[in-house]
C-alpha positions in Angstrom: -44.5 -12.9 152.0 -42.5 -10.0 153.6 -40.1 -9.6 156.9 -37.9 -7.5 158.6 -34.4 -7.0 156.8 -31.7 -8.5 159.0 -27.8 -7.9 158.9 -28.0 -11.2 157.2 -29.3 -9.3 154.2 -27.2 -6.4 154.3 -25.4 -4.9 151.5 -22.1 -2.7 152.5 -23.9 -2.6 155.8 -27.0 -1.5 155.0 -29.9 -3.0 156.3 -33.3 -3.5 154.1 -35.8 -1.9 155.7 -38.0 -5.1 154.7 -37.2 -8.3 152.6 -40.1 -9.2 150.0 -40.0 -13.2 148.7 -42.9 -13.5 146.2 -43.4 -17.2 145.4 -45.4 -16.0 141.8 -45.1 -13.7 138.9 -48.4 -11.8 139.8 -47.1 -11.2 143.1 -43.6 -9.8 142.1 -45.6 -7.0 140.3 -47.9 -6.5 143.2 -44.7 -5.8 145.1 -43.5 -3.7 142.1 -46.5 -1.6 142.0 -46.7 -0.9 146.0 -42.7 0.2 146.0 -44.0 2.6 143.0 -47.0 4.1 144.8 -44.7 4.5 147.8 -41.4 5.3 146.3 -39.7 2.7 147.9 -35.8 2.0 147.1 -36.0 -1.9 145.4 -33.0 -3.7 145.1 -33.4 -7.3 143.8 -32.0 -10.1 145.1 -31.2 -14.0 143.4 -28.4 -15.9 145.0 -26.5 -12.9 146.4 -23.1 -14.0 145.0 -23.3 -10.7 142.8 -24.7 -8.3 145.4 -21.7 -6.4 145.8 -21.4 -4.9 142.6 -21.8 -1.4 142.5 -21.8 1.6 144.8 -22.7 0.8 147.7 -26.3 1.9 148.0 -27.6 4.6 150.6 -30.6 3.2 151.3 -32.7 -0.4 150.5 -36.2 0.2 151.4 -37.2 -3.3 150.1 -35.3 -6.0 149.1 -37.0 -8.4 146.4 -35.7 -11.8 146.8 -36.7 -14.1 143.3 -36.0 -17.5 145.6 -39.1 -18.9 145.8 -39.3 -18.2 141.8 -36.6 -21.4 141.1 -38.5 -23.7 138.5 -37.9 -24.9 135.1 -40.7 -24.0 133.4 -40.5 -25.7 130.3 -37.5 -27.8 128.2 -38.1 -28.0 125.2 -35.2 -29.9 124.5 -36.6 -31.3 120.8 -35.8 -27.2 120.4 -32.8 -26.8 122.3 -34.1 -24.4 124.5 -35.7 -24.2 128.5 -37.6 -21.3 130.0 -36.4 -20.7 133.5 -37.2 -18.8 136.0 -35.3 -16.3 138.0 -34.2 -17.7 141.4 -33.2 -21.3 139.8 -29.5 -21.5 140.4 -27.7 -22.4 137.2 -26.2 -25.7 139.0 -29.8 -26.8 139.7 -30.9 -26.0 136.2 -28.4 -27.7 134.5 -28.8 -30.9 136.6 -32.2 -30.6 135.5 -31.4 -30.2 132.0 -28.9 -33.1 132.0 -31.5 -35.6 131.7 -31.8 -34.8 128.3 -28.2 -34.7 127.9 -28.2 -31.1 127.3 -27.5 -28.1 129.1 -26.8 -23.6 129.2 -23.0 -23.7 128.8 -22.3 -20.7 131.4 -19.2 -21.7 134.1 -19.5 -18.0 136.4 -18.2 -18.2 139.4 -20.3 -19.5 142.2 -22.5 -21.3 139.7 -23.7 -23.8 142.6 -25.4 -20.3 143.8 -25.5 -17.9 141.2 -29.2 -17.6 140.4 -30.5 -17.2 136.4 -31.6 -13.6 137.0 -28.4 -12.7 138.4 -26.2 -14.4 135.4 -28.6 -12.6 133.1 -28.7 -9.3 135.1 -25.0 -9.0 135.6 -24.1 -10.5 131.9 -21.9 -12.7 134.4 -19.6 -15.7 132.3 -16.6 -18.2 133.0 -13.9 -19.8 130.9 -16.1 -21.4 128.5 -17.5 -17.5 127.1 -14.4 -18.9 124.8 -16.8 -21.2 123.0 -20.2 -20.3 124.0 -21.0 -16.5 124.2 -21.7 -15.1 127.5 -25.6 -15.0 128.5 -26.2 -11.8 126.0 -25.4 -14.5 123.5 -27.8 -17.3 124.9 -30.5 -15.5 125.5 -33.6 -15.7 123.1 -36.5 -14.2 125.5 -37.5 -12.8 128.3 -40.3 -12.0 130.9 -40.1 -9.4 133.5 -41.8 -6.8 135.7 -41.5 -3.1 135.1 -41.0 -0.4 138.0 -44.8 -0.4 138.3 -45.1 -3.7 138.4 -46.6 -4.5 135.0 -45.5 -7.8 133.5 -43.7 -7.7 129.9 -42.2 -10.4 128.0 -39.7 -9.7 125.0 -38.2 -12.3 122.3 -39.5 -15.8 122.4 -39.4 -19.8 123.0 -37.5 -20.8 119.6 -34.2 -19.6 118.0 -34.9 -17.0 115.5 -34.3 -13.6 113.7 -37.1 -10.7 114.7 -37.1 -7.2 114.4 -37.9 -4.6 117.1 -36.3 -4.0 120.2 -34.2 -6.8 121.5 -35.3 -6.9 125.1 -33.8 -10.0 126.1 -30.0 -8.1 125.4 -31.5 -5.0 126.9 -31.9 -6.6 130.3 -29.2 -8.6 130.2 -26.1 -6.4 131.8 -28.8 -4.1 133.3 -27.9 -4.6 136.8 -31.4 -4.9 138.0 -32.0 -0.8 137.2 -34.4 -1.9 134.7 -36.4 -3.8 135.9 -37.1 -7.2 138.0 -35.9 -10.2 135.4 -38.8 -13.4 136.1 -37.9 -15.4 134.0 -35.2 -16.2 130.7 -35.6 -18.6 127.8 -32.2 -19.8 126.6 -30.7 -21.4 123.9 -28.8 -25.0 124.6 -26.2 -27.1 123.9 -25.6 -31.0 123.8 -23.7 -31.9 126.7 -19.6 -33.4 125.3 -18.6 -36.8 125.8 -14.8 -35.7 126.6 -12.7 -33.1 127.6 -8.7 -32.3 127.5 -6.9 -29.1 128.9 -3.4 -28.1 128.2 -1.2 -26.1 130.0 1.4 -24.4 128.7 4.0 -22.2 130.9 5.0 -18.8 129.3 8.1 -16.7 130.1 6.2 -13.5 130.0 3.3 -11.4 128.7 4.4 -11.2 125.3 4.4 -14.7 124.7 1.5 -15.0 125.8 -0.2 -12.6 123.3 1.9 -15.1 120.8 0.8 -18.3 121.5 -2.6 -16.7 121.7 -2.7 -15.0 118.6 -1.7 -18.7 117.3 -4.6 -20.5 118.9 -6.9 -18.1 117.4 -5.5 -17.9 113.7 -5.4 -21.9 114.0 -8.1 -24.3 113.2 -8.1 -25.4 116.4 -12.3 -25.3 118.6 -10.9 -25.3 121.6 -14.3 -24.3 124.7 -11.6 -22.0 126.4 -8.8 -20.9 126.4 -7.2 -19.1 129.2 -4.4 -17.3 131.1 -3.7 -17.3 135.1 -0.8 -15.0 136.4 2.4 -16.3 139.1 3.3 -18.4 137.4 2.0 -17.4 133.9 0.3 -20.3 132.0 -1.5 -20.2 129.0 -4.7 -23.0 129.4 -6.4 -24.9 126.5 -9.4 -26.9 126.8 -11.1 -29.3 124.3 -14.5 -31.1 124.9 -16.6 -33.2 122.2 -16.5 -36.7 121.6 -12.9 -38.8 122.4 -11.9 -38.7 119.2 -12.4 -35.5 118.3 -10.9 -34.3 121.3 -8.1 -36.1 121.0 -6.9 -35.0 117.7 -7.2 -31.4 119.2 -5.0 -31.9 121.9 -2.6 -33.6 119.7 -2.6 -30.7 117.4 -2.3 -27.7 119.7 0.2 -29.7 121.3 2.1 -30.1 118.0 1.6 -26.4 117.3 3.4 -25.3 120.5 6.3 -27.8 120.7 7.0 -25.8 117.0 6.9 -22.6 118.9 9.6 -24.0 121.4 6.8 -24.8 124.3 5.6 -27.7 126.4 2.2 -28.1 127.1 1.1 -30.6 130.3 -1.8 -32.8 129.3 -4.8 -32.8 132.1 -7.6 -34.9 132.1 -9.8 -36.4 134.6 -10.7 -35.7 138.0 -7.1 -33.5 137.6 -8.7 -31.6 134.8 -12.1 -31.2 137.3 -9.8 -29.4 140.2 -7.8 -27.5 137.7 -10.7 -26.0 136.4 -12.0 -25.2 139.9 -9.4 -23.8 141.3 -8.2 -21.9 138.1 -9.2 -18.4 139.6 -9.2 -19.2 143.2 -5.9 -16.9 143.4 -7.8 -13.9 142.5 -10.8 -14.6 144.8 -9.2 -15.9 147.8 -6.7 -12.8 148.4 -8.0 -9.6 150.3 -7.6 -7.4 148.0 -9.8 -5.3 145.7 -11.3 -7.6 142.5 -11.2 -5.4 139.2 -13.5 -6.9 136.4 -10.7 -5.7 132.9 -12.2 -5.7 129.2 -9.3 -4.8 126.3 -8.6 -5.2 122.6 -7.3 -8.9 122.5 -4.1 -7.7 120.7 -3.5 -5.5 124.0 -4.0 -7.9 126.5 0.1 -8.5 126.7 0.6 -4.6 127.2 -1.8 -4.7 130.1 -0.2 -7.1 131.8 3.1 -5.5 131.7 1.4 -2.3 133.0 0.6 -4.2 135.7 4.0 -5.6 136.1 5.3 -2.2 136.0 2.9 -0.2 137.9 1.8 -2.6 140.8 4.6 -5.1 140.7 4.1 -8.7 140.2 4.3 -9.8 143.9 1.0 -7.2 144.3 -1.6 -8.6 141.9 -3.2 -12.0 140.2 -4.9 -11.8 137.3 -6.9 -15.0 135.6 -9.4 -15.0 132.4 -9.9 -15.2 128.9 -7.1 -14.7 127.1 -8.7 -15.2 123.8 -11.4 -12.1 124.4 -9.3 -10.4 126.3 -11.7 -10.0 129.3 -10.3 -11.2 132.6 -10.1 -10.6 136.7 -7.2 -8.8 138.3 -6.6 -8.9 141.8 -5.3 -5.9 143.5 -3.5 -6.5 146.6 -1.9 -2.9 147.3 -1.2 -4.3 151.1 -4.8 -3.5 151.7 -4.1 -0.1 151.3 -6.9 1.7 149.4 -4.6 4.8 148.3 -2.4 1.9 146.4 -5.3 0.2 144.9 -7.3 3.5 143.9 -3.9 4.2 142.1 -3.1 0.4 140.3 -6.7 1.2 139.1 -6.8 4.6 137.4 -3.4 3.3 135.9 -5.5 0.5 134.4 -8.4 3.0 132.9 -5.7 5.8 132.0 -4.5 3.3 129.8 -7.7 1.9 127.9 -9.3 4.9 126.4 -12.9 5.1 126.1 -14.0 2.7 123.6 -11.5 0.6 123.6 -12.1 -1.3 127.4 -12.9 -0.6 131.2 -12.0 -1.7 134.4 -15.1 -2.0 137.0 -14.4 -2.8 140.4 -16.5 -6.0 140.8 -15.0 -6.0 145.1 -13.5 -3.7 146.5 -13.3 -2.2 150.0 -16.1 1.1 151.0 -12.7 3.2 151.4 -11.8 2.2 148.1 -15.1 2.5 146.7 -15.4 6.2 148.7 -12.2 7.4 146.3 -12.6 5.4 143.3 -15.8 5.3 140.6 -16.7 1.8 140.9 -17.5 1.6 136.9 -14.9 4.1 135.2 -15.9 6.5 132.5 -18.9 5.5 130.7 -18.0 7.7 127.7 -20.5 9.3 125.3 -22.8 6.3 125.9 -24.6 7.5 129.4 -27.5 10.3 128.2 -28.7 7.1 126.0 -28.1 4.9 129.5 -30.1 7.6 131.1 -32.9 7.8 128.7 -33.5 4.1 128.6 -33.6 4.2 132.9 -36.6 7.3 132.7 -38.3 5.0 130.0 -38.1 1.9 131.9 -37.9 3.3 135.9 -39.2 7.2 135.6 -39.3 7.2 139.3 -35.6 5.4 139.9 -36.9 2.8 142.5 -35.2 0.2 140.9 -31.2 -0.1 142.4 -30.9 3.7 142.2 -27.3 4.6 142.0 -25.7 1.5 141.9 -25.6 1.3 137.7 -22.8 2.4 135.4 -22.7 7.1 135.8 -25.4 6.4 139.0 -28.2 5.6 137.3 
Protein backbone atom coordinates (compact mmCIF):
# COMPACT_ATOMS: atom_id res chain seq x y z
CA UNK A 1 0.00 0.00 0.00
CA UNK A 2 1.46 3.45 -1.02
CA UNK A 3 0.15 7.35 -1.04
CA UNK A 4 0.98 10.65 -1.48
CA UNK A 5 3.30 12.15 1.35
CA UNK A 6 1.41 14.87 3.20
CA UNK A 7 2.76 17.76 5.54
CA UNK A 8 1.50 15.37 8.06
CA UNK A 9 4.54 13.25 7.27
CA UNK A 10 6.98 15.79 6.95
CA UNK A 11 10.35 15.83 8.56
CA UNK A 12 12.00 19.51 9.02
CA UNK A 13 9.53 20.39 6.36
CA UNK A 14 10.07 18.13 3.95
CA UNK A 15 7.53 16.35 2.30
CA UNK A 16 7.87 12.46 1.18
CA UNK A 17 7.43 12.32 -2.20
CA UNK A 18 5.28 8.98 -1.39
CA UNK A 19 4.55 7.13 1.96
CA UNK A 20 4.95 3.20 1.63
CA UNK A 21 2.97 0.99 4.54
CA UNK A 22 3.74 -2.70 3.84
CA UNK A 23 1.54 -4.91 6.00
CA UNK A 24 4.33 -8.11 5.44
CA UNK A 25 7.89 -8.82 5.53
CA UNK A 26 7.97 -9.85 1.73
CA UNK A 27 6.53 -6.66 0.88
CA UNK A 28 8.95 -4.37 2.86
CA UNK A 29 11.69 -5.92 0.63
CA UNK A 30 9.63 -5.53 -2.52
CA UNK A 31 9.63 -1.86 -1.56
CA UNK A 32 13.34 -2.17 -0.64
CA UNK A 33 14.27 -3.62 -3.94
CA UNK A 34 12.15 -0.97 -6.17
CA UNK A 35 13.74 2.22 -4.08
CA UNK A 36 17.22 0.31 -5.13
CA UNK A 37 16.45 -0.14 -8.84
CA UNK A 38 15.30 3.50 -8.80
CA UNK A 39 17.56 5.14 -6.39
CA UNK A 40 14.99 6.42 -4.34
CA UNK A 41 15.89 8.31 -0.90
CA UNK A 42 14.10 5.73 2.01
CA UNK A 43 13.67 6.99 5.26
CA UNK A 44 11.94 4.62 7.67
CA UNK A 45 9.35 5.38 9.81
CA UNK A 46 7.86 3.50 13.33
CA UNK A 47 5.99 5.79 15.74
CA UNK A 48 7.67 8.96 14.64
CA UNK A 49 8.57 10.11 18.17
CA UNK A 50 12.36 9.83 17.02
CA UNK A 51 12.05 11.24 13.54
CA UNK A 52 13.82 14.32 14.35
CA UNK A 53 17.07 12.98 15.00
CA UNK A 54 19.58 13.97 12.68
CA UNK A 55 20.16 16.44 9.92
CA UNK A 56 17.46 17.34 8.55
CA UNK A 57 17.32 15.45 5.25
CA UNK A 58 17.31 17.14 1.75
CA UNK A 59 15.10 14.98 0.17
CA UNK A 60 12.60 11.73 1.29
CA UNK A 61 11.65 10.06 -1.89
CA UNK A 62 9.83 7.36 0.08
CA UNK A 63 8.89 7.09 3.40
CA UNK A 64 8.60 3.30 4.76
CA UNK A 65 6.18 3.24 7.49
CA UNK A 66 6.58 -0.44 9.62
CA UNK A 67 2.81 0.25 11.19
CA UNK A 68 0.94 -2.22 9.80
CA UNK A 69 4.01 -4.66 10.96
CA UNK A 70 2.80 -4.40 15.00
CA UNK A 71 2.42 -8.17 16.17
CA UNK A 72 3.96 -10.28 18.75
CA UNK A 73 5.13 -12.95 16.94
CA UNK A 74 5.97 -15.39 19.42
CA UNK A 75 6.54 -15.35 23.59
CA UNK A 76 8.17 -17.72 24.58
CA UNK A 77 7.94 -16.80 27.97
CA UNK A 78 9.08 -20.56 29.38
CA UNK A 79 12.44 -18.79 27.70
CA UNK A 80 12.15 -15.43 28.66
CA UNK A 81 12.14 -14.09 25.44
CA UNK A 82 9.28 -12.61 22.63
CA UNK A 83 9.94 -12.01 18.91
CA UNK A 84 8.38 -8.75 17.89
CA UNK A 85 7.87 -6.98 15.18
CA UNK A 86 8.81 -3.54 14.12
CA UNK A 87 5.85 -1.23 14.29
CA UNK A 88 4.50 -2.73 17.83
CA UNK A 89 4.78 0.10 20.23
CA UNK A 90 6.57 -0.99 23.34
CA UNK A 91 3.41 -0.04 25.60
CA UNK A 92 1.39 -2.45 23.49
CA UNK A 93 3.92 -5.13 23.68
CA UNK A 94 4.43 -5.05 27.14
CA UNK A 95 0.68 -5.12 27.85
CA UNK A 96 0.86 -8.09 25.87
CA UNK A 97 3.61 -9.56 27.59
CA UNK A 98 2.12 -8.86 31.06
CA UNK A 99 -0.04 -11.77 30.88
CA UNK A 100 2.67 -13.82 31.62
CA UNK A 101 3.77 -11.57 34.18
CA UNK A 102 6.81 -10.64 32.28
CA UNK A 103 7.93 -7.93 30.29
CA UNK A 104 11.19 -5.82 28.03
CA UNK A 105 12.25 -3.51 30.86
CA UNK A 106 12.92 -0.25 28.47
CA UNK A 107 11.07 3.20 30.03
CA UNK A 108 12.12 5.79 26.64
CA UNK A 109 10.30 8.50 26.45
CA UNK A 110 7.08 8.36 24.58
CA UNK A 111 6.92 4.59 25.24
CA UNK A 112 2.94 4.66 24.64
CA UNK A 113 4.35 5.48 20.90
CA UNK A 114 7.73 4.64 20.53
CA UNK A 115 7.63 1.64 18.11
CA UNK A 116 10.31 -1.57 18.62
CA UNK A 117 12.23 -0.64 15.47
CA UNK A 118 12.65 2.80 16.58
CA UNK A 119 13.89 1.84 20.35
CA UNK A 120 16.16 -0.61 18.62
CA UNK A 121 17.23 1.68 15.72
CA UNK A 122 17.92 4.66 17.89
CA UNK A 123 19.46 2.47 20.91
CA UNK A 124 16.76 4.76 22.74
CA UNK A 125 16.52 4.00 26.97
CA UNK A 126 14.88 5.55 30.17
CA UNK A 127 15.69 5.51 33.91
CA UNK A 128 15.70 1.99 34.36
CA UNK A 129 19.06 1.58 31.66
CA UNK A 130 20.27 1.79 35.55
CA UNK A 131 19.29 -1.91 36.07
CA UNK A 132 18.42 -3.31 32.73
CA UNK A 133 20.95 -2.36 29.86
CA UNK A 134 19.62 -0.28 27.13
CA UNK A 135 18.11 -2.31 24.03
CA UNK A 136 21.96 -3.15 22.76
CA UNK A 137 21.82 -5.18 25.96
CA UNK A 138 18.36 -6.92 25.39
CA UNK A 139 18.70 -7.77 22.24
CA UNK A 140 19.49 -11.48 21.24
CA UNK A 141 18.24 -11.47 17.32
CA UNK A 142 17.23 -9.91 14.69
CA UNK A 143 15.47 -9.93 11.18
CA UNK A 144 15.66 -7.21 8.61
CA UNK A 145 15.70 -6.05 5.03
CA UNK A 146 18.89 -4.97 3.28
CA UNK A 147 18.93 -1.83 0.80
CA UNK A 148 18.01 -4.28 -1.96
CA UNK A 149 15.44 -5.57 -0.22
CA UNK A 150 16.75 -9.02 0.67
CA UNK A 151 15.66 -10.40 4.01
CA UNK A 152 18.42 -11.34 6.70
CA UNK A 153 18.12 -12.42 10.11
CA UNK A 154 21.15 -12.36 12.62
CA UNK A 155 21.36 -13.99 16.42
CA UNK A 156 18.53 -16.09 17.53
CA UNK A 157 15.23 -17.07 19.74
CA UNK A 158 17.16 -18.17 23.05
CA UNK A 159 19.87 -16.53 25.25
CA UNK A 160 23.20 -17.59 24.27
CA UNK A 161 26.95 -17.08 23.48
CA UNK A 162 27.76 -17.37 19.41
CA UNK A 163 30.48 -16.32 17.47
CA UNK A 164 30.39 -14.21 14.17
CA UNK A 165 29.17 -10.98 13.56
CA UNK A 166 26.74 -9.79 16.19
CA UNK A 167 24.07 -8.31 13.95
CA UNK A 168 21.52 -7.71 16.40
CA UNK A 169 24.13 -4.84 18.15
CA UNK A 170 25.07 -3.84 14.68
CA UNK A 171 21.59 -2.55 13.95
CA UNK A 172 20.85 -1.43 17.06
CA UNK A 173 22.05 2.51 17.13
CA UNK A 174 22.16 2.39 13.32
CA UNK A 175 19.70 5.00 12.78
CA UNK A 176 17.89 3.24 10.01
CA UNK A 177 21.22 3.77 7.59
CA UNK A 178 21.54 0.16 7.53
CA UNK A 179 18.94 -1.14 6.85
CA UNK A 180 14.94 -1.58 7.51
CA UNK A 181 14.73 -3.44 11.20
CA UNK A 182 11.36 -6.11 10.79
CA UNK A 183 11.53 -7.54 13.49
CA UNK A 184 13.70 -8.02 17.18
CA UNK A 185 13.82 -10.97 19.64
CA UNK A 186 14.45 -9.77 23.13
CA UNK A 187 15.41 -11.02 26.27
CA UNK A 188 12.80 -10.58 29.43
CA UNK A 189 12.34 -9.94 32.77
CA UNK A 190 9.67 -10.97 35.53
CA UNK A 191 7.60 -8.14 36.11
CA UNK A 192 8.31 -6.74 40.42
CA UNK A 193 5.81 -6.99 42.91
CA UNK A 194 6.86 -3.43 44.56
CA UNK A 195 8.52 -0.44 44.00
CA UNK A 196 10.10 2.58 46.29
CA UNK A 197 11.96 5.85 45.07
CA UNK A 198 13.79 8.18 47.14
CA UNK A 199 14.58 11.52 46.70
CA UNK A 200 17.25 13.19 48.04
CA UNK A 201 17.93 17.09 47.62
CA UNK A 202 21.65 18.03 46.94
CA UNK A 203 23.29 21.47 47.50
CA UNK A 204 25.32 21.20 44.28
CA UNK A 205 27.03 19.15 41.58
CA UNK A 206 29.63 17.78 43.70
CA UNK A 207 27.47 16.22 45.98
CA UNK A 208 25.93 14.80 43.68
CA UNK A 209 28.95 12.91 42.20
CA UNK A 210 29.24 11.95 46.15
CA UNK A 211 26.23 10.41 47.07
CA UNK A 212 26.56 8.78 43.68
CA UNK A 213 29.76 7.41 43.89
CA UNK A 214 28.20 5.91 47.34
CA UNK A 215 25.16 4.24 45.74
CA UNK A 216 27.36 2.61 43.34
CA UNK A 217 30.23 1.30 45.74
CA UNK A 218 27.22 0.13 48.09
CA UNK A 219 25.40 -3.04 47.95
CA UNK A 220 22.45 -1.49 47.24
CA UNK A 221 20.22 -2.94 43.39
CA UNK A 222 18.52 -0.18 43.15
CA UNK A 223 16.46 -0.20 38.88
CA UNK A 224 17.54 3.54 38.64
CA UNK A 225 19.04 5.87 39.90
CA UNK A 226 18.77 9.41 38.81
CA UNK A 227 19.45 13.20 38.87
CA UNK A 228 16.99 16.14 37.60
CA UNK A 229 18.41 19.83 37.68
CA UNK A 230 16.49 23.25 39.57
CA UNK A 231 16.22 22.03 42.15
CA UNK A 232 19.01 19.34 42.13
CA UNK A 233 17.78 15.96 43.43
CA UNK A 234 19.42 12.82 43.40
CA UNK A 235 16.39 9.87 42.72
CA UNK A 236 16.60 6.26 43.89
CA UNK A 237 14.34 3.56 42.91
CA UNK A 238 13.86 0.03 44.24
CA UNK A 239 11.38 -2.66 42.69
CA UNK A 240 11.20 -6.54 43.69
CA UNK A 241 9.09 -8.08 46.10
CA UNK A 242 7.86 -5.86 49.40
CA UNK A 243 10.25 -7.18 51.43
CA UNK A 244 13.05 -6.88 49.59
CA UNK A 245 12.28 -3.58 48.58
CA UNK A 246 11.79 -2.40 51.68
CA UNK A 247 14.97 -3.29 53.27
CA UNK A 248 16.51 -1.26 50.26
CA UNK A 249 14.89 1.76 50.92
CA UNK A 250 15.66 1.46 54.61
CA UNK A 251 19.28 1.08 53.81
CA UNK A 252 19.96 3.81 51.22
CA UNK A 253 18.06 5.78 53.50
CA UNK A 254 20.29 4.93 56.41
CA UNK A 255 23.29 5.46 54.18
CA UNK A 256 22.39 9.12 53.41
CA UNK A 257 21.11 10.35 56.75
CA UNK A 258 25.15 9.27 57.64
CA UNK A 259 26.19 11.53 54.87
CA UNK A 260 24.17 14.40 56.53
CA UNK A 261 21.05 13.96 53.83
CA UNK A 262 17.29 13.41 53.88
CA UNK A 263 15.81 11.41 51.49
CA UNK A 264 11.68 11.74 50.86
CA UNK A 265 10.09 8.28 50.59
CA UNK A 266 7.58 7.98 47.38
CA UNK A 267 5.45 5.30 46.65
CA UNK A 268 2.23 4.77 45.07
CA UNK A 269 0.31 6.59 42.56
CA UNK A 270 2.95 9.62 43.85
CA UNK A 271 5.81 7.39 42.79
CA UNK A 272 3.73 6.75 39.23
CA UNK A 273 3.62 10.82 38.51
CA UNK A 274 7.11 11.31 39.82
CA UNK A 275 8.38 9.00 37.45
CA UNK A 276 6.34 10.62 34.60
CA UNK A 277 7.00 13.73 34.99
CA UNK A 278 10.78 13.29 36.04
CA UNK A 279 12.03 14.77 32.62
CA UNK A 280 9.09 16.76 31.59
CA UNK A 281 11.33 20.02 32.43
CA UNK A 282 13.69 19.13 29.71
CA UNK A 283 11.01 18.32 27.11
CA UNK A 284 8.40 20.83 27.74
CA UNK A 285 10.80 24.01 27.33
CA UNK A 286 11.61 25.47 23.75
CA UNK A 287 14.76 25.08 23.63
CA UNK A 288 17.35 22.87 21.90
CA UNK A 289 17.41 19.04 23.56
CA UNK A 290 21.24 17.77 23.72
CA UNK A 291 21.45 13.88 24.22
CA UNK A 292 25.29 14.11 26.87
CA UNK A 293 27.31 10.77 27.37
CA UNK A 294 30.49 11.25 30.06
CA UNK A 295 32.84 9.28 32.34
CA UNK A 296 30.58 8.81 35.45
CA UNK A 297 33.27 10.37 37.71
CA UNK A 298 32.87 13.60 35.40
CA UNK A 299 29.35 13.94 35.49
CA UNK A 300 29.71 16.69 38.48
CA UNK A 301 32.30 18.74 36.35
CA UNK A 302 29.77 18.88 33.57
CA UNK A 303 27.31 20.16 35.37
CA UNK A 304 29.27 23.04 36.69
CA UNK A 305 30.28 23.72 33.09
CA UNK A 306 26.99 24.20 32.51
CA UNK A 307 26.47 26.30 35.50
CA UNK A 308 29.28 28.35 34.49
CA UNK A 309 28.91 28.61 30.79
CA UNK A 310 25.04 28.77 30.29
CA UNK A 311 23.94 29.74 33.75
CA UNK A 312 21.56 27.88 35.69
CA UNK A 313 18.38 29.89 34.91
CA UNK A 314 19.27 28.80 31.01
CA UNK A 315 19.21 24.96 31.04
CA UNK A 316 17.56 21.57 32.71
CA UNK A 317 19.24 18.69 32.64
CA UNK A 318 17.58 15.08 33.87
CA UNK A 319 19.13 11.35 33.46
CA UNK A 320 21.20 8.74 34.79
CA UNK A 321 23.36 9.74 37.14
CA UNK A 322 24.84 6.38 37.68
CA UNK A 323 26.09 5.96 33.78
CA UNK A 324 26.48 9.28 33.42
CA UNK A 325 24.30 9.59 30.20
CA UNK A 326 21.55 12.23 30.51
CA UNK A 327 19.30 15.17 28.62
CA UNK A 328 20.23 18.76 28.80
CA UNK A 329 17.92 21.35 27.83
CA UNK A 330 19.37 24.40 26.23
CA UNK A 331 17.27 27.35 26.50
CA UNK A 332 19.70 30.26 25.22
CA UNK A 333 16.41 32.59 24.91
CA UNK A 334 15.75 30.76 21.72
CA UNK A 335 18.62 32.19 20.37
CA UNK A 336 20.53 29.72 18.19
CA UNK A 337 23.98 31.71 18.33
CA UNK A 338 23.71 31.01 22.38
CA UNK A 339 22.76 27.48 22.00
CA UNK A 340 25.42 26.61 19.11
CA UNK A 341 27.78 28.06 21.78
CA UNK A 342 26.47 26.19 25.31
CA UNK A 343 27.05 23.26 22.89
CA UNK A 344 30.54 23.28 21.51
CA UNK A 345 31.39 24.24 25.28
CA UNK A 346 29.90 20.89 26.11
CA UNK A 347 31.99 18.75 23.27
CA UNK A 348 35.21 21.12 23.80
CA UNK A 349 35.09 19.65 27.04
CA UNK A 350 34.73 15.81 26.50
CA UNK A 351 37.45 14.73 24.27
CA UNK A 352 37.01 12.22 21.79
CA UNK A 353 36.72 8.96 23.46
CA UNK A 354 35.72 10.01 26.43
CA UNK A 355 31.78 11.26 25.60
CA UNK A 356 29.53 13.30 23.02
CA UNK A 357 26.85 15.50 22.96
CA UNK A 358 24.25 14.91 19.97
CA UNK A 359 21.61 17.25 19.47
CA UNK A 360 18.52 14.93 19.78
CA UNK A 361 16.05 18.61 18.98
CA UNK A 362 17.11 21.38 18.07
CA UNK A 363 15.98 24.24 15.86
CA UNK A 364 17.03 24.12 11.54
CA UNK A 365 19.07 27.48 12.48
CA UNK A 366 20.71 25.66 15.01
CA UNK A 367 21.14 22.65 13.18
CA UNK A 368 22.38 24.99 9.91
CA UNK A 369 25.53 26.18 12.39
CA UNK A 370 25.98 23.29 14.55
CA UNK A 371 26.94 19.35 13.62
CA UNK A 372 24.04 17.62 14.98
CA UNK A 373 26.37 14.50 16.21
CA UNK A 374 29.89 16.14 17.23
CA UNK A 375 33.12 14.64 16.18
CA UNK A 376 32.92 11.01 15.53
CA UNK A 377 36.71 10.63 16.07
CA UNK A 378 38.86 7.89 14.44
CA UNK A 379 35.83 5.63 14.41
CA UNK A 380 33.99 6.97 10.96
CA UNK A 381 36.18 5.24 7.83
CA UNK A 382 34.98 1.86 9.81
CA UNK A 383 31.29 3.68 10.05
CA UNK A 384 31.75 4.31 6.39
CA UNK A 385 32.84 0.88 5.36
CA UNK A 386 30.07 -0.93 7.19
CA UNK A 387 27.32 1.78 5.29
CA UNK A 388 28.96 0.73 1.47
CA UNK A 389 28.69 -3.01 2.79
CA UNK A 390 25.26 -2.78 3.98
CA UNK A 391 23.73 0.31 1.64
CA UNK A 392 26.44 0.65 -1.50
CA UNK A 393 23.98 2.91 -3.13
CA UNK A 394 23.11 5.19 0.17
CA UNK A 395 19.25 5.00 -0.14
CA UNK A 396 18.79 4.25 3.21
CA UNK A 397 18.47 7.76 5.51
CA UNK A 398 21.42 9.20 3.52
CA UNK A 399 23.03 11.97 5.51
CA UNK A 400 21.19 11.91 8.54
CA UNK A 401 23.81 9.24 10.49
CA UNK A 402 26.69 10.14 12.68
CA UNK A 403 29.89 12.19 9.76
CA UNK A 404 26.68 12.11 7.04
CA UNK A 405 26.54 8.74 6.28
Amino acid sequence: MTRPGTPADAIDGVIPGMVAEPSTVDEVGAFLEVASRDSLSVVPRGGGTKQGWGPPPTKVDMMLSTSRLNAVIAHRYGDLTATVQAGASLAAVNEQLAQHRQWIPLDPPLAERATIGGIVACNDSGPRRHRYGAPRDLIIGVEFARADGQLAKGGGIVVKNVAGYDLPRLMTGSFGSLSVIVSATFKLYPMTTASRTLVVALEGPLDLGALTADVLSSHLTPTALEFVTHPLRLMIRFESFPKAVDQQASHASAMFADRGFSAQVISGPDENVLWKEHTQPVWSGAGAVVKVSVLPTELASILQLLDSRVGPQNYAAAGRAGLAVFLVNVGGGGDAAAQSSAIQALRAALPVGRGSAVIVRGSPELRARTDVWGPAGDSLPLMRAVKRTFDPTGILNPGRGPGGL
